[in-house]
MARTORRO-578821 format. One line per 4 residues: number of its first residue (from 1); their letters; for each residue y, z, x of C-alpha. Coordinates in pm, 1 decimal, always signed. Each point is the difference from the previous one (the first is absolute). Example, Ala and Ser with C-alpha at 12.3 -4.5 7.8 and 13.67 -1.06 7.14 Angstrom:
// residues 2
1> as> -450.0/+780.0/+1230.0; +344.0/-66.0/+137.0 $
//
This chain:
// residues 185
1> xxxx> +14736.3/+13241.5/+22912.9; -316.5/+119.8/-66.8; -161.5/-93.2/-364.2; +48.8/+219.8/-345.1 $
5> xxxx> +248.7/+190.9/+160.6; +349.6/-33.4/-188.6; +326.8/-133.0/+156.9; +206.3/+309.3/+131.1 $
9> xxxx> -329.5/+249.6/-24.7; -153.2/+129.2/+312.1; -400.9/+69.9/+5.2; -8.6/+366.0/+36.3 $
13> xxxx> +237.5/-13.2/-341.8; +355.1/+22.8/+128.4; +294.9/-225.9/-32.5; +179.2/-238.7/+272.9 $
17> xxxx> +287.5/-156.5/-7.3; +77.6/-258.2/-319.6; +158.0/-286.9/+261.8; -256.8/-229.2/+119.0 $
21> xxxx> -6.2/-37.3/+387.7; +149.2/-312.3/-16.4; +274.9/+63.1/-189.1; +121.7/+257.4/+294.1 $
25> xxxx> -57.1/-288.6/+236.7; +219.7/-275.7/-233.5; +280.9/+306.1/+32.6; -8.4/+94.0/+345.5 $
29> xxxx> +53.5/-382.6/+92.9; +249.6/-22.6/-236.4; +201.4/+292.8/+124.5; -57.8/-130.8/+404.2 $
33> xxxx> +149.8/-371.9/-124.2; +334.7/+157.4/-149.4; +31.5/+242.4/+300.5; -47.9/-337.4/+269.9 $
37> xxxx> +274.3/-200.6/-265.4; +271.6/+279.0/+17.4; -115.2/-3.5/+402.7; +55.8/-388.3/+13.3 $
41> xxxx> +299.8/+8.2/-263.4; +195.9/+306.3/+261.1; -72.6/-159.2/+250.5; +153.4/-302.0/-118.4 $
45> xxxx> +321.2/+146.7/-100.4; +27.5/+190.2/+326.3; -2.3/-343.2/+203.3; +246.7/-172.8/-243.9 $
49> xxxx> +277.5/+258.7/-6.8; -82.5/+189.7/+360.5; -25.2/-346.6/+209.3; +395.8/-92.2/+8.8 $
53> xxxx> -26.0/-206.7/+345.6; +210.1/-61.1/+255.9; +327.8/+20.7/-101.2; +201.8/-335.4/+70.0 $
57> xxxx> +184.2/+23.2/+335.6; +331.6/-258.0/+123.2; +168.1/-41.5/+281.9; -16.5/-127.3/+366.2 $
61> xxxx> -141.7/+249.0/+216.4; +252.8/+128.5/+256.9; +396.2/+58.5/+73.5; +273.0/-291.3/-162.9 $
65> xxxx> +37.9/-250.9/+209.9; +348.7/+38.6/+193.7; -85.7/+363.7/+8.0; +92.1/+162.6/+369.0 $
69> xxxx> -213.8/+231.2/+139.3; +325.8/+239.5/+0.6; +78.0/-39.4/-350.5; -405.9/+131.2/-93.1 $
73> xxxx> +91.4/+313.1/+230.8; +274.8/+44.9/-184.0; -111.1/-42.0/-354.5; -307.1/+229.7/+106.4 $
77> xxxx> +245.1/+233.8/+115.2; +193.2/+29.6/-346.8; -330.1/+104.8/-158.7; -83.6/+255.0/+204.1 $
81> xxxx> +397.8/+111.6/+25.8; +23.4/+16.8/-381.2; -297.8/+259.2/+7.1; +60.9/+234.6/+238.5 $
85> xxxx> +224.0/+282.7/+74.4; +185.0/+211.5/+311.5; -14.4/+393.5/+43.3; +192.3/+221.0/+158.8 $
89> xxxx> +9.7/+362.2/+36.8; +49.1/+264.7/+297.7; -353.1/+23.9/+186.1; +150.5/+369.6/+88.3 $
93> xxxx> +171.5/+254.8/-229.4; +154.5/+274.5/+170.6; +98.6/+286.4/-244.7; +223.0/+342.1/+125.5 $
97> xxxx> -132.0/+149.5/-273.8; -273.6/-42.1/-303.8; +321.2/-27.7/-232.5; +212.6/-222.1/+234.4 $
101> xxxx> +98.6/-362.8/-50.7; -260.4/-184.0/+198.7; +106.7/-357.9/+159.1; -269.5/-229.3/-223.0 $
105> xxxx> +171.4/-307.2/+94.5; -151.2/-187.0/-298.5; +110.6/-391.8/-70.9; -96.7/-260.0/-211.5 $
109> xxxx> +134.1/-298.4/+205.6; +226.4/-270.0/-79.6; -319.4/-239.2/+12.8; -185.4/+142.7/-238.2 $
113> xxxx> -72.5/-167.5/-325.2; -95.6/+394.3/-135.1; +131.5/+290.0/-166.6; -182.5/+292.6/+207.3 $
117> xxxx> -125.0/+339.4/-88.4; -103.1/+237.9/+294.9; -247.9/+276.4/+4.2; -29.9/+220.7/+267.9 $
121> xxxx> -368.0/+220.1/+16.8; -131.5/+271.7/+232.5; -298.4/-148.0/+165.3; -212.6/+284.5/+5.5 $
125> xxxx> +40.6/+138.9/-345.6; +148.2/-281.2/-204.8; +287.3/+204.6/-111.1; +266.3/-272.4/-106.6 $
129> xxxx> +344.1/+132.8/+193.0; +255.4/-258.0/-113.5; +47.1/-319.8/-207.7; +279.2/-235.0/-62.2 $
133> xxxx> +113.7/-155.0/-296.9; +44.3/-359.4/-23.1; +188.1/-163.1/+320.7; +151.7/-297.3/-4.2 $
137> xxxx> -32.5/-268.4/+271.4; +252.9/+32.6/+268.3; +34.3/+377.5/-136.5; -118.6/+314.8/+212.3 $
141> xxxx> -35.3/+375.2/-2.2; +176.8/+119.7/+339.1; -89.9/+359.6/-70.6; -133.3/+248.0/-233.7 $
145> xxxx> -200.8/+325.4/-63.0; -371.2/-8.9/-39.9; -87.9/+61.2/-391.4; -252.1/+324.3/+156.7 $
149> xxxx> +135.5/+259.0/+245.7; -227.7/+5.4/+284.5; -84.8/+244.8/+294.9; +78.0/-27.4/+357.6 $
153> xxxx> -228.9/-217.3/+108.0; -142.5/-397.1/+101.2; -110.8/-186.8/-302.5; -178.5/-339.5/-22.8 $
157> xxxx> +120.1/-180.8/-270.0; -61.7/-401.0/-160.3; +312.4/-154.9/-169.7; -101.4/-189.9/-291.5 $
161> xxxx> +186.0/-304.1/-82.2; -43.5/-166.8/-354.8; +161.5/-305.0/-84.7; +88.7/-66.8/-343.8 $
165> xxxx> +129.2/-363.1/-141.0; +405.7/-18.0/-7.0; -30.1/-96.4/-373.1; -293.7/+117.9/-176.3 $
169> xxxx> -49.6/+345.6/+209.0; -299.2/-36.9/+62.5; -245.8/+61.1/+265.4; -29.0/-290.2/+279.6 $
173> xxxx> -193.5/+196.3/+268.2; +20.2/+274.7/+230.6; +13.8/+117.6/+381.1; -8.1/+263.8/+196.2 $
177> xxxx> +120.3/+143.6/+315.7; -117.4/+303.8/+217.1; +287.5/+248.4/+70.8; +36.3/+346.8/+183.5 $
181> xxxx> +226.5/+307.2/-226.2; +121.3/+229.8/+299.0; +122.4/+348.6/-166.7; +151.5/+172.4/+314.4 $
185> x> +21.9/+391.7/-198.8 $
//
């Protein structure tokens, strides 16, 4: 600082700022060494409670001993048994009329493990034509009319079949099946 000149007084007369220059430095170094200890302390906590490990593991690896080959297949075979499902439904409808009684030939068969619920569509436009209630295994629908009259005509169709659990009603899955409505006038 040059001589006779006040603290905090410029030359030409005006004022500066009343913190010394060092005093912003003693800050600024304290503010960087909190911000790199809450760095250091997050980090820290992220390793401790992020960082589980392996989780501990037992067992031999492979089948029981005494195990056939034949009873694997078969035990593999329950699994995949106990989630699947059969459809059936006629791939061809044939209809006198757009009012008549059309042969659906819809069954939920003995095997199933599934209440069903079938939804016939219009391919083309999306229009739903019929659905089913709730059908039982080893239950079917011989026969019945379409819930839309329909024009003469050939229409491509999908049957949608959702399964639903016997006890809790509720949805297992779905599949479908591509089917032909024939409305001869």
């Amino acid at each position: 600082m040059p001589y006779g000149i006040p603290y905090g007084a410029r030359p030409d007369g005006g004022q500066v700022a009343s913190e010394r220059p060092g005093k912003k430095r003693h800050r600024a170094r304290w503010a960087i060494a909190i911000l790199l200890s809450l760095c250091i302390a997050a980090a820290l906590l992220f390793s401790l409670f992020d960082c589980k490990g392996p989780s501990k593991r037992a067992g031999i690896s492979g089948s029981l001993a005494g195990k056939t080959p034949e009873e694997i297949q078969s035990e593999l075979d329950r699994i995949v048994d106990d989630g699947m499902f059969s459809i059936s439904i006629a791939s061809t409808v044939q209809m006198a009329s757009g009012t008549s009684p059309a042969e659906l030939r819809i069954e939920n068969v003995p095997g199933n493990r599934y209440l069903m619920r079938v939804v016939i569509t219009r391919d083309d436009t999306k229009e739903q034509l019929y659905e089913t209630d709730l059908i039982e295994p080893n239950f079917h629908i011989q026969q019945d009319t379409l819930d839309v009259v329909l024009p003469a005509g050939s229409y491509p169709c999908t049957a949608t079949f959702y399964a639903y659990d016997m006890e809790t009603e509720e949805q297992a899955g779905q599949a479908a099946a591509r089917m032909t409505v024939n409305v001869a006038s």
